[in-house]
N, CA, C and O atoms as a Tripos MOL2 file, in Angstrom:
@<TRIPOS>MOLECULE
protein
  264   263    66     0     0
PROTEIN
NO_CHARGES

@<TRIPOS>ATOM
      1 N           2.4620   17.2670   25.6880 N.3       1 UNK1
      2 CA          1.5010   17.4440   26.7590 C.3       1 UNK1
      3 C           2.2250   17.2720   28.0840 C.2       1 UNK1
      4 O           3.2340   16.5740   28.1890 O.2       1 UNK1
      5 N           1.6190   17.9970   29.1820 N.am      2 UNK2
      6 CA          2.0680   17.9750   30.2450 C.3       2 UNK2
      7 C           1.2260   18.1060   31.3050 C.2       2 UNK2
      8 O           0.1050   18.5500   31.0550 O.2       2 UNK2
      9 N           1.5900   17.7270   32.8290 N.am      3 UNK3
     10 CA          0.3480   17.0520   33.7640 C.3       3 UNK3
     11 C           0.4780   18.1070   35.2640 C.2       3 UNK3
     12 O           1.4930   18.1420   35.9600 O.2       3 UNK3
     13 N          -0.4610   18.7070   35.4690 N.am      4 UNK4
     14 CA         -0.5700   19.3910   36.6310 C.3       4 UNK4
     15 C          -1.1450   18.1940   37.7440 C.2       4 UNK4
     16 O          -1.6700   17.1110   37.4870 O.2       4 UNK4
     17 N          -0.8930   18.7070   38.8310 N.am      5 UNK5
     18 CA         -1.5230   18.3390   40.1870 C.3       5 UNK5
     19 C          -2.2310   19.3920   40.6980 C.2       5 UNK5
     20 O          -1.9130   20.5800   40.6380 O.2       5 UNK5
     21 N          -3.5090   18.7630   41.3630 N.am      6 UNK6
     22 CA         -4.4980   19.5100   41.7220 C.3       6 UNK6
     23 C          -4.9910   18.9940   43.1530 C.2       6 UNK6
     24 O          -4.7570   17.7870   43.0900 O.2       6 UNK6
     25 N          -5.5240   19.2420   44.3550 N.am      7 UNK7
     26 CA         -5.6510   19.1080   45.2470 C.3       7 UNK7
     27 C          -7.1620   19.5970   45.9410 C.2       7 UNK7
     28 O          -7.3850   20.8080   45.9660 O.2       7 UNK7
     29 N          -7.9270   18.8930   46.3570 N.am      8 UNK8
     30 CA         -9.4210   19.6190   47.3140 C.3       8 UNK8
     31 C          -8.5030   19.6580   48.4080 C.2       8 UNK8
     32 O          -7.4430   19.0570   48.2320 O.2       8 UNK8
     33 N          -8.7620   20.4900   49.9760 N.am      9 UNK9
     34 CA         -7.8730   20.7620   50.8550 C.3       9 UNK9
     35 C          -8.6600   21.2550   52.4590 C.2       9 UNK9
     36 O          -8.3440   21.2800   53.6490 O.2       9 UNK9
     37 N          -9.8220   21.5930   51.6200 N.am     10 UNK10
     38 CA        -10.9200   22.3600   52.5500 C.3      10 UNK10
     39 C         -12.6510   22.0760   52.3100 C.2      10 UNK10
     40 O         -12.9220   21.4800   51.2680 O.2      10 UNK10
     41 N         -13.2780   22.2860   52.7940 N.am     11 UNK11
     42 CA        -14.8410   21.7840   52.8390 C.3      11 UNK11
     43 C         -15.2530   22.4760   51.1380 C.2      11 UNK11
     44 O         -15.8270   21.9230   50.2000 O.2      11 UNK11
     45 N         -14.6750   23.9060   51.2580 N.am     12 UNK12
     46 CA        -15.1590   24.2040   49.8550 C.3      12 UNK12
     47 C         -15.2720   23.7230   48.2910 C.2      12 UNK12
     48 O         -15.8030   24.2770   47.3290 O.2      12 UNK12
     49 N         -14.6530   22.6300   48.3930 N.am     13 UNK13
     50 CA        -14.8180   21.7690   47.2720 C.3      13 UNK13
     51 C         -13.8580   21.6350   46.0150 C.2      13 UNK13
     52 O         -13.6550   20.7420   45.1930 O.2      13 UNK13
     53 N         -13.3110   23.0300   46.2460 N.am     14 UNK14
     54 CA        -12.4170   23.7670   45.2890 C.3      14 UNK14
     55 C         -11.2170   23.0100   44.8620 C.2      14 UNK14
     56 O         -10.3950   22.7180   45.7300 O.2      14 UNK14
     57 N         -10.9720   22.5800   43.3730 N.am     15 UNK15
     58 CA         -9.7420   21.9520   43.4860 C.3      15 UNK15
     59 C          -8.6780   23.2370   42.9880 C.2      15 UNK15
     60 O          -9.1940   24.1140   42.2950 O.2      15 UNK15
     61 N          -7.3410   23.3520   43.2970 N.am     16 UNK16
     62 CA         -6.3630   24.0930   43.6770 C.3      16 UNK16
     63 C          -5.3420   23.2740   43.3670 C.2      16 UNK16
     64 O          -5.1270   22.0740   43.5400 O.2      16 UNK16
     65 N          -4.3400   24.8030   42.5210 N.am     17 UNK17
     66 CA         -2.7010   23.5470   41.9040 C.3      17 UNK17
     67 C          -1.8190   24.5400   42.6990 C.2      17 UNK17
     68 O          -2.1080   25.5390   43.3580 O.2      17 UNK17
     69 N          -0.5440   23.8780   42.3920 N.am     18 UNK18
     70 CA          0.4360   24.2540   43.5330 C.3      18 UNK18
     71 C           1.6320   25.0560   42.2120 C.2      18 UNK18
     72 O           2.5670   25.8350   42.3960 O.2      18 UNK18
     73 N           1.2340   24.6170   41.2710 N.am     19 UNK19
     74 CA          1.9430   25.6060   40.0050 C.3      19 UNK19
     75 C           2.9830   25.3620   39.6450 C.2      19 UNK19
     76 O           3.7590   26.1710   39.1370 O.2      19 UNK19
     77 N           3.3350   23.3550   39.9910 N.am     20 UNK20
     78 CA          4.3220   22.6340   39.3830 C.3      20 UNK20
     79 C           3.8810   21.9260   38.4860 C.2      20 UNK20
     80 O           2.6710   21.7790   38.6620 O.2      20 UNK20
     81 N           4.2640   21.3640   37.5380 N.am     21 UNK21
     82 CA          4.1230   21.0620   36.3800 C.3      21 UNK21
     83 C           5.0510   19.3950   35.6240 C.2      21 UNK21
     84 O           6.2810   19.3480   35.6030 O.2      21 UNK21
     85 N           4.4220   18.5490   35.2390 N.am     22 UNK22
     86 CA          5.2490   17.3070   35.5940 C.3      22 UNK22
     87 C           5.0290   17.1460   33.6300 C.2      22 UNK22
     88 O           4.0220   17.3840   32.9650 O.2      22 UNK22
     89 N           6.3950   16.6650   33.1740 N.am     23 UNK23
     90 CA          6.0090   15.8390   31.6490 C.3      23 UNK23
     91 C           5.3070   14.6730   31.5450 C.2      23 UNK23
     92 O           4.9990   14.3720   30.3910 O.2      23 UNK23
     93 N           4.9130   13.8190   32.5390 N.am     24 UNK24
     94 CA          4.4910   12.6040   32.5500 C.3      24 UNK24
     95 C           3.6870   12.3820   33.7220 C.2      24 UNK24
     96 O           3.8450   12.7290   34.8930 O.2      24 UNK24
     97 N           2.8940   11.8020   33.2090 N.am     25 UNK25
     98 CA          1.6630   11.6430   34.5290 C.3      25 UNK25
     99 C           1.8020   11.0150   35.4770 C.2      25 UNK25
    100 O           1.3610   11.1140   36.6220 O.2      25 UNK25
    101 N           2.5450   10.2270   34.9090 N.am     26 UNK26
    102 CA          3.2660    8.8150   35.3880 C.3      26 UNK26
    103 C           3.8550   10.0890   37.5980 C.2      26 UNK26
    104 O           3.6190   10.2330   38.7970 O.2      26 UNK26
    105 N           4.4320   10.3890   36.7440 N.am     27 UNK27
    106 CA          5.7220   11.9620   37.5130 C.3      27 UNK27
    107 C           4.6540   12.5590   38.5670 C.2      27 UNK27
    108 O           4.8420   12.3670   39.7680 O.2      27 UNK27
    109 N           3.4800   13.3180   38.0910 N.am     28 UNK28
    110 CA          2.4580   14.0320   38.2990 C.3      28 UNK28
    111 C           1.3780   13.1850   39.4460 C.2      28 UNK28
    112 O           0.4930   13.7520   40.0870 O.2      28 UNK28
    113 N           1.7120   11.6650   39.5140 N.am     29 UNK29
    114 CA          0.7900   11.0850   40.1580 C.3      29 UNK29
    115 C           1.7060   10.4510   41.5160 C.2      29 UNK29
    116 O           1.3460   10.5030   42.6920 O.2      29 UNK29
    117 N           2.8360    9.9170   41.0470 N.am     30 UNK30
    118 CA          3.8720    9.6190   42.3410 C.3      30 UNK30
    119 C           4.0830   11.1490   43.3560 C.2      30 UNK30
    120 O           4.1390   11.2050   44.5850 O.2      30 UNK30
    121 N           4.1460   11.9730   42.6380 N.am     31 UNK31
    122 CA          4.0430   13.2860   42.9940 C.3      31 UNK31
    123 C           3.0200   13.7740   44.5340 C.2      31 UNK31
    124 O           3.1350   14.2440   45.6670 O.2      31 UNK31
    125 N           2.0970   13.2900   43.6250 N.am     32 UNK32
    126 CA          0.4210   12.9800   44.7150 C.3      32 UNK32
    127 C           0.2690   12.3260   45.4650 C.2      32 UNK32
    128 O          -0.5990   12.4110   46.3330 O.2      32 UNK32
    129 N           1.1440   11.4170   45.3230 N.am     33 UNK33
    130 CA          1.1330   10.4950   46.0700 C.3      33 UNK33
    131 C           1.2080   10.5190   47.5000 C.2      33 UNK33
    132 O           0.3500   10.3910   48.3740 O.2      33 UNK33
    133 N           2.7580   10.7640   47.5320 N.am     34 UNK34
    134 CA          3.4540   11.5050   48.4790 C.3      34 UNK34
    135 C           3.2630   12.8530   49.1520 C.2      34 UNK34
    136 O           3.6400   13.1130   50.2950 O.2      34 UNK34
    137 N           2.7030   13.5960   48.4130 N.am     35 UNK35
    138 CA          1.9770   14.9350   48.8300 C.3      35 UNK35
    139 C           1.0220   14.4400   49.7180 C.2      35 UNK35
    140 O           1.2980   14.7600   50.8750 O.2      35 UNK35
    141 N          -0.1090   13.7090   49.6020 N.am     36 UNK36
    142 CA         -1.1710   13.0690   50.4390 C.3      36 UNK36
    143 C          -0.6370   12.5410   51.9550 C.2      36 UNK36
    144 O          -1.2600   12.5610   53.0160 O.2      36 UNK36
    145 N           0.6210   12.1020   51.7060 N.am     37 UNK37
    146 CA          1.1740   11.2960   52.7720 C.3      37 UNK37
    147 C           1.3590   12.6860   54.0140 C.2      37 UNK37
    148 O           0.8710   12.7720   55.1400 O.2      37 UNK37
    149 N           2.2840   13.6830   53.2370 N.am     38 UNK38
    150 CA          2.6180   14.1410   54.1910 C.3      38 UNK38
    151 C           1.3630   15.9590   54.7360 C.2      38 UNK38
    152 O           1.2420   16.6670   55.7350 O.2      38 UNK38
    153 N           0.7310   15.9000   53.2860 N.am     39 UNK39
    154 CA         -0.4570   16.3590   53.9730 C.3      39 UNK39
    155 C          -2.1200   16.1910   54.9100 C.2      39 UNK39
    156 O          -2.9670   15.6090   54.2320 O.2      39 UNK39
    157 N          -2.5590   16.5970   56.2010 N.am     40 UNK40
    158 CA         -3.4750   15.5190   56.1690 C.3      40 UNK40
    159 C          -4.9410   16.3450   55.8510 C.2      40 UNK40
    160 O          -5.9990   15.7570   56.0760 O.2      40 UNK40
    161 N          -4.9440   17.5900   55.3740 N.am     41 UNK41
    162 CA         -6.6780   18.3100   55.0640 C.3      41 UNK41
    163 C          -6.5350   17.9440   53.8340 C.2      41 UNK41
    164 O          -7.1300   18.7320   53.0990 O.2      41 UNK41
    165 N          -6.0040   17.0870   53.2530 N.am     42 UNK42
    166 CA         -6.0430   16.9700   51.7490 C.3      42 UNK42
    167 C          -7.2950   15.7340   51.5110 C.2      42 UNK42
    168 O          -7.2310   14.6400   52.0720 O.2      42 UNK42
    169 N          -8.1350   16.0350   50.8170 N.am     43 UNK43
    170 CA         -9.3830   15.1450   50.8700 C.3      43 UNK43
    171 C          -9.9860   14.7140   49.8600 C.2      43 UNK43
    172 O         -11.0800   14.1580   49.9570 O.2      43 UNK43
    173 N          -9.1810   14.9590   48.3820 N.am     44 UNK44
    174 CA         -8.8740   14.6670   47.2880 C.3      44 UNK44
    175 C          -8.1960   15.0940   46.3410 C.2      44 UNK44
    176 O          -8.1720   16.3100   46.1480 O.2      44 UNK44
    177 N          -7.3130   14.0310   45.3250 N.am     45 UNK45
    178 CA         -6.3440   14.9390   44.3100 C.3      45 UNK45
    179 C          -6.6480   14.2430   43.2070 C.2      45 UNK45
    180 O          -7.2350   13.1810   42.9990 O.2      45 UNK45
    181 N          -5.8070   15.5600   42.1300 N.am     46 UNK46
    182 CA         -6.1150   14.8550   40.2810 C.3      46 UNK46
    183 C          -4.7240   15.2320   39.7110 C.2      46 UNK46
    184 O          -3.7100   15.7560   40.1730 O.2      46 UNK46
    185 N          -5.0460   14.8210   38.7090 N.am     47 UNK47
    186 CA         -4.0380   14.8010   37.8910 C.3      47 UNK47
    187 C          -5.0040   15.0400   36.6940 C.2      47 UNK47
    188 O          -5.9230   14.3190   36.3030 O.2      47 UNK47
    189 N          -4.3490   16.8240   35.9750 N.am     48 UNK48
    190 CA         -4.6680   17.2470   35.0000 C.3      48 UNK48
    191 C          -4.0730   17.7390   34.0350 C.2      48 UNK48
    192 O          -3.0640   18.3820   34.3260 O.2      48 UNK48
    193 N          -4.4820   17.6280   32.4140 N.am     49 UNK49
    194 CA         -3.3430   17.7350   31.3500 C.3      49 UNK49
    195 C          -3.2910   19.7580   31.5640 C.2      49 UNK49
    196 O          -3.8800   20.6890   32.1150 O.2      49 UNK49
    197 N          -2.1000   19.4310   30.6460 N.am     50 UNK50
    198 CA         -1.8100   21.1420   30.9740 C.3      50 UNK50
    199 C          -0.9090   21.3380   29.7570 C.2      50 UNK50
    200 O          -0.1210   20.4620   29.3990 O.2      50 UNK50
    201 N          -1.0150   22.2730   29.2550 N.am     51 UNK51
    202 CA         -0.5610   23.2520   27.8360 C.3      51 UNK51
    203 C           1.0230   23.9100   28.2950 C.2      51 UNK51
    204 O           1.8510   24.3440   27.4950 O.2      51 UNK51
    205 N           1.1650   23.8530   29.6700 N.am     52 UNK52
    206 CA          2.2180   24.6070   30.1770 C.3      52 UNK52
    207 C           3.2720   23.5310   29.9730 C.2      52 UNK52
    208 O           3.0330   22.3270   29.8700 O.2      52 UNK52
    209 N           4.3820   24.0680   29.9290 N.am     53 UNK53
    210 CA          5.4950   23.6210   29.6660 C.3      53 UNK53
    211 C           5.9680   22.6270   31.0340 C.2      53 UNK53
    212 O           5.3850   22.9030   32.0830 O.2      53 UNK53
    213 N           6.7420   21.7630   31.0710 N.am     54 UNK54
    214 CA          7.1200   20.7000   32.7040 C.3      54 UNK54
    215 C           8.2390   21.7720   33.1750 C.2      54 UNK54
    216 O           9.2260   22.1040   32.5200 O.2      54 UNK54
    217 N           7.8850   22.2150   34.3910 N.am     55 UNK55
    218 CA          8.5920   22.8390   35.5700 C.3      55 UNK55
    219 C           9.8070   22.1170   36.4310 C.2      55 UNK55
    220 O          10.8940   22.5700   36.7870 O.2      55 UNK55
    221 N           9.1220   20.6470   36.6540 N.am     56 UNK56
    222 CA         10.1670   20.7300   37.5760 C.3      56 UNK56
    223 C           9.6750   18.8360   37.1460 C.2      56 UNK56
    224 O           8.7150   18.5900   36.4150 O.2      56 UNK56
    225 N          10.5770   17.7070   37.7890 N.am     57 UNK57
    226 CA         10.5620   16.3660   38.0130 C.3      57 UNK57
    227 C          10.8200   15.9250   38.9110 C.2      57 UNK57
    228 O          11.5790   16.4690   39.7130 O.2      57 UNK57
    229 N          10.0560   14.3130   39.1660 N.am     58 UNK58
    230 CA         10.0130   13.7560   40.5270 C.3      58 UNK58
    231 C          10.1460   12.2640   40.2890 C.2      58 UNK58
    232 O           9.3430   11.3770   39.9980 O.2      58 UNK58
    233 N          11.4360   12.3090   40.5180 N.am     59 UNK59
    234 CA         11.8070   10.7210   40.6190 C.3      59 UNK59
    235 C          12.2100   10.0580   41.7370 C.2      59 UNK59
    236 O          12.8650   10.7740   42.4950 O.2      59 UNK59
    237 N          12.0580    9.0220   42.0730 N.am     60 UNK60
    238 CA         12.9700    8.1390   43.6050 C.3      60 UNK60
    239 C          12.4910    9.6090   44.5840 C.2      60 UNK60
    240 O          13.2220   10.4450   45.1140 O.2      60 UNK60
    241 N          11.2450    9.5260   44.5630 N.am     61 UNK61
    242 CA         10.9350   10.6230   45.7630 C.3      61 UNK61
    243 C          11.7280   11.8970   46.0130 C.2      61 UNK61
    244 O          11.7900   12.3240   47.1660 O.2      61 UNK61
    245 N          12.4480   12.6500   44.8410 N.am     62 UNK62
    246 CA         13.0820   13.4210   44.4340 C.3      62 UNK62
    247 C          12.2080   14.9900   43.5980 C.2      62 UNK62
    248 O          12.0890   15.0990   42.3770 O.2      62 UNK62
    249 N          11.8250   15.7840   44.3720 N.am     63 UNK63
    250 CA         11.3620   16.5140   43.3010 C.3      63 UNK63
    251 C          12.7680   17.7820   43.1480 C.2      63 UNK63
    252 O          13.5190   18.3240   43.9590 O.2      63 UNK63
    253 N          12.5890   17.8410   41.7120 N.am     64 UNK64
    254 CA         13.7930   19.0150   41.1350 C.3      64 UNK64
    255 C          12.6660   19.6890   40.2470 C.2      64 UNK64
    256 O          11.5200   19.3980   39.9050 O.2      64 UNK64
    257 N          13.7540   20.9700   39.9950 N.am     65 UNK65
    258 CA         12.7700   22.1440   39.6690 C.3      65 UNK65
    259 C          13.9390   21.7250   37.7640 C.2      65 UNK65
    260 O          15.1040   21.3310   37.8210 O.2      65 UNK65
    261 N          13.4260   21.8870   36.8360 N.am     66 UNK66
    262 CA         13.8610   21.8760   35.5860 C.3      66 UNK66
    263 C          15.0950   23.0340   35.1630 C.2      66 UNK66
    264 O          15.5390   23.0720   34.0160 O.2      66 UNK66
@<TRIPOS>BOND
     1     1     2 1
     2     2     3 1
     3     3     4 2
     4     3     5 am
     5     5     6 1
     6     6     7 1
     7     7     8 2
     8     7     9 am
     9     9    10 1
    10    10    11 1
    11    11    12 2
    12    11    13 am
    13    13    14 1
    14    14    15 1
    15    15    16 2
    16    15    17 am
    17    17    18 1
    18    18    19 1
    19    19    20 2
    20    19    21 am
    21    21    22 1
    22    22    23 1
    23    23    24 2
    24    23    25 am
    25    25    26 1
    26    26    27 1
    27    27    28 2
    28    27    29 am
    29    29    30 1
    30    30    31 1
    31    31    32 2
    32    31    33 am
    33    33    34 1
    34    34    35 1
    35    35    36 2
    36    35    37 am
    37    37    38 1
    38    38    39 1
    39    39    40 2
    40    39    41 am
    41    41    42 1
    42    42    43 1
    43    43    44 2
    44    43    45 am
    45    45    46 1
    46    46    47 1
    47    47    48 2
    48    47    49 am
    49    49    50 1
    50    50    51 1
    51    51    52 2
    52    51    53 am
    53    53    54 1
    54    54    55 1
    55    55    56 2
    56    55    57 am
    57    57    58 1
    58    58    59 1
    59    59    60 2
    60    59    61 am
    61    61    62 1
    62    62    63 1
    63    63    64 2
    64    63    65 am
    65    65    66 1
    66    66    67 1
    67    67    68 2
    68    67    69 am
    69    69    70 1
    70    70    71 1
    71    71    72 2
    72    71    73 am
    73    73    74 1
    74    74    75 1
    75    75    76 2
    76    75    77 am
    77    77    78 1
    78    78    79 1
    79    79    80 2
    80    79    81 am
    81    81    82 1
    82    82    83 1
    83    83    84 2
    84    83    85 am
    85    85    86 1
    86    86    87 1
    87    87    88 2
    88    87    89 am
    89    89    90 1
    90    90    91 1
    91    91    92 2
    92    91    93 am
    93    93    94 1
    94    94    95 1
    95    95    96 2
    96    95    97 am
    97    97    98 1
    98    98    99 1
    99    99   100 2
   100    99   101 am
   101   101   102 1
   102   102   103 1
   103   103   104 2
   104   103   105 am
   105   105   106 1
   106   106   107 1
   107   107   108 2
   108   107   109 am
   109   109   110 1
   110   110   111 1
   111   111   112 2
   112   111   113 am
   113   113   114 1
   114   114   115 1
   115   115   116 2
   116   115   117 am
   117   117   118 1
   118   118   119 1
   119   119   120 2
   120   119   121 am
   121   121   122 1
   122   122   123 1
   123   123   124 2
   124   123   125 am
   125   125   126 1
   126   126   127 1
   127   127   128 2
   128   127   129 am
   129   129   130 1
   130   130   131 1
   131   131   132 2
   132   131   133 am
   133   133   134 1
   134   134   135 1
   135   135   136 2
   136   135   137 am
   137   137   138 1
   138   138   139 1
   139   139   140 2
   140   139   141 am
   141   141   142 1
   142   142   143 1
   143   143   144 2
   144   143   145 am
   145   145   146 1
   146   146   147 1
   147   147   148 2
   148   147   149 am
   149   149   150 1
   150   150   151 1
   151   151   152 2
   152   151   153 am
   153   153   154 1
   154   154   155 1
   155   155   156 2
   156   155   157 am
   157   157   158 1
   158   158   159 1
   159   159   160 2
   160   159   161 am
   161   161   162 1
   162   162   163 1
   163   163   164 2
   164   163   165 am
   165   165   166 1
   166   166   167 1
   167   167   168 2
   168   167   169 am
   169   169   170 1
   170   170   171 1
   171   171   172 2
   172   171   173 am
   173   173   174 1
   174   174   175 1
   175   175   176 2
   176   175   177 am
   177   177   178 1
   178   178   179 1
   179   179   180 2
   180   179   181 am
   181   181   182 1
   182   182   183 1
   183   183   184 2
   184   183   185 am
   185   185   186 1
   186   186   187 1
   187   187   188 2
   188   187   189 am
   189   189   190 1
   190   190   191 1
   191   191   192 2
   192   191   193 am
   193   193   194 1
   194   194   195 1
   195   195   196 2
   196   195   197 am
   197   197   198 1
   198   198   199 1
   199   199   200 2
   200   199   201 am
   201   201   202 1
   202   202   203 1
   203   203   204 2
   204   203   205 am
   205   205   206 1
   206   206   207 1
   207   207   208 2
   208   207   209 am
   209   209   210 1
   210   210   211 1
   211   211   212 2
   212   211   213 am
   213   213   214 1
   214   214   215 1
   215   215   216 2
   216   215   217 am
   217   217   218 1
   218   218   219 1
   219   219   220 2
   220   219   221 am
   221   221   222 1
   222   222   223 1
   223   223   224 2
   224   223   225 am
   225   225   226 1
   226   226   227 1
   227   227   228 2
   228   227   229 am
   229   229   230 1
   230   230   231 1
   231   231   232 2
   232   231   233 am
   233   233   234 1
   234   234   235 1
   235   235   236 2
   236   235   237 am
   237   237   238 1
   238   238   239 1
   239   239   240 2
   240   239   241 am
   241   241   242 1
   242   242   243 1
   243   243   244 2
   244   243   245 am
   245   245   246 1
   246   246   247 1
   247   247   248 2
   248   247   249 am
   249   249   250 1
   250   250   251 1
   251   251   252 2
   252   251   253 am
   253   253   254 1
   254   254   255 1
   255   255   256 2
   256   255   257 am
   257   257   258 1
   258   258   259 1
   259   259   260 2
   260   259   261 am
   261   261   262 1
   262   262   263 1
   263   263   264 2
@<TRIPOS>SUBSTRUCTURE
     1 UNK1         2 RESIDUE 1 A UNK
     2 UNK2         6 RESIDUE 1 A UNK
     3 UNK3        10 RESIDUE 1 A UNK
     4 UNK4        14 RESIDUE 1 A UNK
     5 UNK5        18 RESIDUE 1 A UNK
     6 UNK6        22 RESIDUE 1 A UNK
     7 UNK7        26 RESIDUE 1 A UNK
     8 UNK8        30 RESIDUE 1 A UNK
     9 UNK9        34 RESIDUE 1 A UNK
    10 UNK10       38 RESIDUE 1 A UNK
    11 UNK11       42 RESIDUE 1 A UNK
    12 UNK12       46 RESIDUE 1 A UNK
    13 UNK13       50 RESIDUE 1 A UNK
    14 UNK14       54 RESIDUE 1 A UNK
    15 UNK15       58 RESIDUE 1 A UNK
    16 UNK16       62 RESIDUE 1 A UNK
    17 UNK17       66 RESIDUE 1 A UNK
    18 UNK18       70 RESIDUE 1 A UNK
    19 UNK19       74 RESIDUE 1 A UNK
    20 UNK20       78 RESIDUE 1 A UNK
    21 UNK21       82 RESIDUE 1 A UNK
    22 UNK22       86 RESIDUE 1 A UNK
    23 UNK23       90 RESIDUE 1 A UNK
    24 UNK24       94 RESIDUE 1 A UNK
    25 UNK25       98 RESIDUE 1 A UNK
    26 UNK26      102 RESIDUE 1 A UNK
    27 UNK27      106 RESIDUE 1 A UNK
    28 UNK28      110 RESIDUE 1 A UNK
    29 UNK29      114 RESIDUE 1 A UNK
    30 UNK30      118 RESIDUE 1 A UNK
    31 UNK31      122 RESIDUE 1 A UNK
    32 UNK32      126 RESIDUE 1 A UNK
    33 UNK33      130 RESIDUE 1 A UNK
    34 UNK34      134 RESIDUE 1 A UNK
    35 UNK35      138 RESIDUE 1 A UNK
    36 UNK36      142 RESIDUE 1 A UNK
    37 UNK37      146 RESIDUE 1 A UNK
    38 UNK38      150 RESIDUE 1 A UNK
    39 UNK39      154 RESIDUE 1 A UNK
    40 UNK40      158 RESIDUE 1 A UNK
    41 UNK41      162 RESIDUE 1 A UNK
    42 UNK42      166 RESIDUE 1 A UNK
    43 UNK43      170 RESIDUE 1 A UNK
    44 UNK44      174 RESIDUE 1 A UNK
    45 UNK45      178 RESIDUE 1 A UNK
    46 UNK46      182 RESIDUE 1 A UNK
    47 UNK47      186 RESIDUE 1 A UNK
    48 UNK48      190 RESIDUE 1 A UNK
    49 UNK49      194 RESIDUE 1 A UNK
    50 UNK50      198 RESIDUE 1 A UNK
    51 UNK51      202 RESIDUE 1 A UNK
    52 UNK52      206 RESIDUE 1 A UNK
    53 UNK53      210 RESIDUE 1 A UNK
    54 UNK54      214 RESIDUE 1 A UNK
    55 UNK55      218 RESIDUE 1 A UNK
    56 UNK56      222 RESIDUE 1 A UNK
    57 UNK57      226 RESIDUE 1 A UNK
    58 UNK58      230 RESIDUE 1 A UNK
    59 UNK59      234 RESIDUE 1 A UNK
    60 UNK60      238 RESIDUE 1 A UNK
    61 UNK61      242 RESIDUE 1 A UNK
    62 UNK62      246 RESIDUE 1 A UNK
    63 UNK63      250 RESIDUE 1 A UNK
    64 UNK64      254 RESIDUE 1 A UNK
    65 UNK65      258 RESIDUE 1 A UNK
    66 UNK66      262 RESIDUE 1 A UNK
């Protein structure tokens, strides 16, 4: 299993992924973390399982593509 990030961004409610892909949620949520920081219309995020294969990893505030 593997963990998407998802993002609300705008009034429409809509949550929206950015089409990276983390093995660990753990990955997928530090991820969000930091995304929040440096975005500011961001007005809620998730963390969702995903069938897709892990794209890329994010460690020590490091994201790499796989």
């Amino acid at each position: 299993m593997s963990f998407a990030c998802e993002v609300i961004a705008d009034s429409s409610g809509k949550w929206c992924g950015n089409g990276l892909v983390f093995s660990s949620e753990t990955e997928a949520q530090e991820y969000l973390r930091d995304l929040r920081r440096r975005w500011m219309a961001v007005r809620d995020v998730r963390v969702v399982a995903s069938d897709k294969p892990a794209t890329h990893t994010y460690v020590n505030h490091e994201l790499e593509a796989r």
